[in-house]
N, C-alpha and C positions, 0 to 999 in steps of 0.2 A: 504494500500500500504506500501509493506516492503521499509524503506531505505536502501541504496546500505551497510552503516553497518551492519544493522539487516542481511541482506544476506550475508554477509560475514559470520556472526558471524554462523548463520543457520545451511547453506554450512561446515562448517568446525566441527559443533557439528554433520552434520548426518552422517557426515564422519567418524568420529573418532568414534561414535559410533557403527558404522557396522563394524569396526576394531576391537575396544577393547573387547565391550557385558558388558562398564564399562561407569555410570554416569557421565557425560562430568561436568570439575568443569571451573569457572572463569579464577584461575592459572596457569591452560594446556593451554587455549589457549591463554593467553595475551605471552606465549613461541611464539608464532607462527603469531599473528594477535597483529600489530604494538597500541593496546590499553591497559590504564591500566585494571589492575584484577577488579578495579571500576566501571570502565565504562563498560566491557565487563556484568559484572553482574546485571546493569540498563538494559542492552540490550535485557537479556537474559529475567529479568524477566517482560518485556516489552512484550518480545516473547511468554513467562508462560501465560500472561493475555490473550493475544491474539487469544490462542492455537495450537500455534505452538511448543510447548513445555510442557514438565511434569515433578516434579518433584517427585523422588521416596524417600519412606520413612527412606531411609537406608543409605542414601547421600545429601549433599547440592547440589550437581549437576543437573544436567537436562540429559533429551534425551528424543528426537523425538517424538511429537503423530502423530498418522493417519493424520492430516492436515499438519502439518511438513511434513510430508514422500510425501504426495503428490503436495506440494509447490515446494519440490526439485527435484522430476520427472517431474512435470512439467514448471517448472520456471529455478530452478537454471541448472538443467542437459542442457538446451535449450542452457543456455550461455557456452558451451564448457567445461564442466565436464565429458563428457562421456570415459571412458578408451581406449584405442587404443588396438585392437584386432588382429592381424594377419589372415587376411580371408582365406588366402593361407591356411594354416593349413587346414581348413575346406572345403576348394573346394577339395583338395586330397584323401578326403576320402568318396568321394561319387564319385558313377557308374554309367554312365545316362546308361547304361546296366541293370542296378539292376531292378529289379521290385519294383512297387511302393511299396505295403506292406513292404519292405524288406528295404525302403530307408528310410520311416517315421521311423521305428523302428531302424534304424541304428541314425538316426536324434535327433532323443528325447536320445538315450543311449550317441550318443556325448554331448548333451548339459548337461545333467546331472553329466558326467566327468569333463567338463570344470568349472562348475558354483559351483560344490558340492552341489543341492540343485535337489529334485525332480523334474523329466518331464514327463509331461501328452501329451498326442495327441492324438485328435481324427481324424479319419482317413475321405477323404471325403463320404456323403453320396449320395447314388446312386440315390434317390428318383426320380431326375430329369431326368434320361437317358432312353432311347426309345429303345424298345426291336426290334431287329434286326429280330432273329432267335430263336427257340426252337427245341433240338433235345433231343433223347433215346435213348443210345448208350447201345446194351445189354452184356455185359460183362461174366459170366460163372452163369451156375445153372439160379435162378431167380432174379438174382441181375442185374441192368442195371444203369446207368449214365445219370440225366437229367440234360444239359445242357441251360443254359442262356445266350443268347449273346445281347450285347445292342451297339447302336449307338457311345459311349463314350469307346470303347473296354472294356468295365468289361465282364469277364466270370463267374459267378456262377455255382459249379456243386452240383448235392445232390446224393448219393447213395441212391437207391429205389428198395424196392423189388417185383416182380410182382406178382400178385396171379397166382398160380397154372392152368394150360392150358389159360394160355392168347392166343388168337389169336393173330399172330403178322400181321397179314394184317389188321385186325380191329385197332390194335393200331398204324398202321403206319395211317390209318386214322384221328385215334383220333390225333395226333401229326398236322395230314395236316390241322384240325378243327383250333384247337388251333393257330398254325401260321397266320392262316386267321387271326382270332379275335384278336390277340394281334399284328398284325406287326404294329409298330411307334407307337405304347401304351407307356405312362409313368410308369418308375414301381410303383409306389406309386399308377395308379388307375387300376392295374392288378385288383386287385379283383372284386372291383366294373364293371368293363366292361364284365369280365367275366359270373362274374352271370347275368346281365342284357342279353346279347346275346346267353349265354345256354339255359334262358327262352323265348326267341323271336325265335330264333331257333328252339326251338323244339325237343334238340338235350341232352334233360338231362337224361332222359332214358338210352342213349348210354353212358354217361359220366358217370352217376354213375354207372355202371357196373364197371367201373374202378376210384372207389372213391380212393384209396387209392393213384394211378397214381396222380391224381387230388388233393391231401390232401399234399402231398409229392411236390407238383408243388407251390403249395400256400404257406409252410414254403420254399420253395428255395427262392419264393419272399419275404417273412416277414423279413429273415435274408438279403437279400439285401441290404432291405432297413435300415437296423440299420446299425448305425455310430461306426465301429471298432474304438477300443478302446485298447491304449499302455501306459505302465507306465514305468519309470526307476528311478533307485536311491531312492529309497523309504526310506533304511538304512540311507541315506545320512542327514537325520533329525537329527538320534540322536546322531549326533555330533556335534548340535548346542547347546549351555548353554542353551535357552529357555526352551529346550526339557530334561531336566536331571533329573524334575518330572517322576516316575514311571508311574503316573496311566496318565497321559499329555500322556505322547509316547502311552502308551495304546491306548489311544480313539482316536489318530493319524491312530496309526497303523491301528484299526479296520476300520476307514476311508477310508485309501487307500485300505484296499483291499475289499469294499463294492460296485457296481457297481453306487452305489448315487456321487461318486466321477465326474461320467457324467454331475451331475447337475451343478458343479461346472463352470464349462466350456462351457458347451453346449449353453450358452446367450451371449456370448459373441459379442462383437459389428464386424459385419461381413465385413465391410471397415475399422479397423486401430486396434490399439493396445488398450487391456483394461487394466487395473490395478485394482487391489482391495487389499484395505490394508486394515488389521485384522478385525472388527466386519462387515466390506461391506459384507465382505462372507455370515454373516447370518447362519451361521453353526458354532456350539459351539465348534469342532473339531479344527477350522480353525480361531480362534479368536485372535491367535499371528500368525496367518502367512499371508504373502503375497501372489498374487497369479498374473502373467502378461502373458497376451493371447494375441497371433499376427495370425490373421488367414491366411491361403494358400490356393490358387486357383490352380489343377493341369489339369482342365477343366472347359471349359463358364460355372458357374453355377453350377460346383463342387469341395466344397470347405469344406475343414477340420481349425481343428485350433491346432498349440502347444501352449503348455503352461510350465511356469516353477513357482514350489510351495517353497516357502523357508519361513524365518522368515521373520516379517515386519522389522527386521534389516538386509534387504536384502541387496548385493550388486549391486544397481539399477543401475548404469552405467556403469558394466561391463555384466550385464544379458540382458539388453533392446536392446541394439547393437546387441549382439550374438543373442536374440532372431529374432528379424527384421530379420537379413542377412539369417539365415538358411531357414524361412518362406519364403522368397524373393528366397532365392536358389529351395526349392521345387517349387515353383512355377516355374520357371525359366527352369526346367528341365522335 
């Protein structure tokens, strides 16, 4: 148990240190925090032992480790640390008109404006919604439109081409098969339900004749089902001192634009906000950076998450606010 010194003292080195990107010494803060350089430095290395603190090789100073960082997100920021944000700003610039794809991605490009630090979001996934309708809508030549329509309004379309003299009274069949079999189906057990009543049916004969109908129906569903995926501010790294190693930004960079970047976020705890600071990640990429996930709910049961990636000398009281309220906003809308 910190004393309310030790927290003082804490509080004001992770502060200064997400300010400066410079080793907090004794001297700066006895400027600020009514103790001497003395006493402030018993504190300090009271806090070292602890681990709450580290010292770097290149300074008598300290700053912050991973247990510091999250002593102060979760302790010190509780007691009325957090930055005052202007919400207004951010309710103005969202359309409850807008389509949803077009508001997530409007949503992570503001946060990453505001925060100067990368945002990630994954978009909600469909897994759980209950297919309404199926239709074939034939467009010119052998090109036709198979649409998806589900309980939770998602429409998925796929462009498909038909093979060469399709019957089209037979395919308006095959389409009337297919609505039987899938209506109030979840998408995630499309397939499985599928093939199990093609072979109870007796109706697979018919169906593969139009495999390709059929092939083209199944990636409409596969791509449903995966959790789109937004990125913004990526550049916004390497403006941070951490980042001004060459071959660092590199394996960064390679990072954000690897689709493993899902994994990052994809676990995240799907009732409140997570944090992970530097080696939590588990990914050598991501070993100096911080990373806080707040998930949104924009239907019962489907739910996305943003996230904003910065250094673990993050600006955690002004990012955890903004992040909450926009999450809070998508859902809301």
């Amino acid at each position: 148990m910190l004393t309310d010194r030790q927290k003082r003292v804490l509080k004001l080195i992770v502060e200064t240190f997400v300010q400066t990107a410079e080793p907090v010494g004794s001297r700066s803060l006895s400027k600020v925090l009514a103790y001497s350089p003395a006493t402030i430095r018993n504190e300090m290395a009271d806090l070292e032992e602890e681990g709450y603190l580290e010292k770097t090789h290149s300074s008598s100073g300290r700053i912050p480790s991973e247990k510091g960082y999250h002593y102060y997100v979760e302790t010190l920021m509780q007691e009325g640390t957090k930055t005052a944000i202007d919400m207004t700003l951010i309710d103005d610039l969202f359309d409850k008109d807008m389509a949803r794809d077009e508001m997530i991605e409007r949503a992570i490009q503001l946060l990453s404006q505001l925060t100067n630090y990368t945002s990630i979001a994954l978009g909600p996934n469909a897994g759980n919604s209950r297919i309404t309708k199926i239709e074939l809508i034939p467009l010119s030549g052998h090109m036709s439109v198979l649409l998806v329509i589900t309980n939770l309004g998602h429409v998925e379309s796929k462009n498909i081409s038909l093979p060469e003299n399709t019957d089209m009274d037979e395919l308006t069949h095959i389409m009337r098969i297919l609505n039987d079999i899938l209506y109030n189906v979840p998408i995630s057990q499309v397939s499985q339900k599928l093939n199990y009543d093609i072979n109870q049916r007796k109706i697979k004969e018919l169906l593969s004749y139009n495999k390709e109908i059929i092939d083209a129906f199944l990636e409409a569903f596969t791509r449903f089902t995966q959790s789109k995926f937004y990125l913004s501010g990526q550049s916004n790294m390497l403006y941070q001192p951490e980042f001004k190693d060459l071959d660092r930004v590199r394996e960064l960079m390679n990072f954000f634009e690897k689709n493993d970047i899902l994994k990052l976020i994809e676990h995240s705890e799907s009732n409140g906000m997570t944090v992970r600071i530097g080696r939590e990640n588990q990914i050598n990429a991501m070993k100096d950076c911080s990373v806080i996930m707040v998930p949104y709910e924009v239907n019962e049961g489907d739910k996305g998450t943003i996230a904003v990636v910065g250094p673990t000398r993050m600006e955690y009281r002004k990012v955890i606010p903004l992040l909450q309220y926009i999450a809070q906003h998508l859902s809301k809308i």
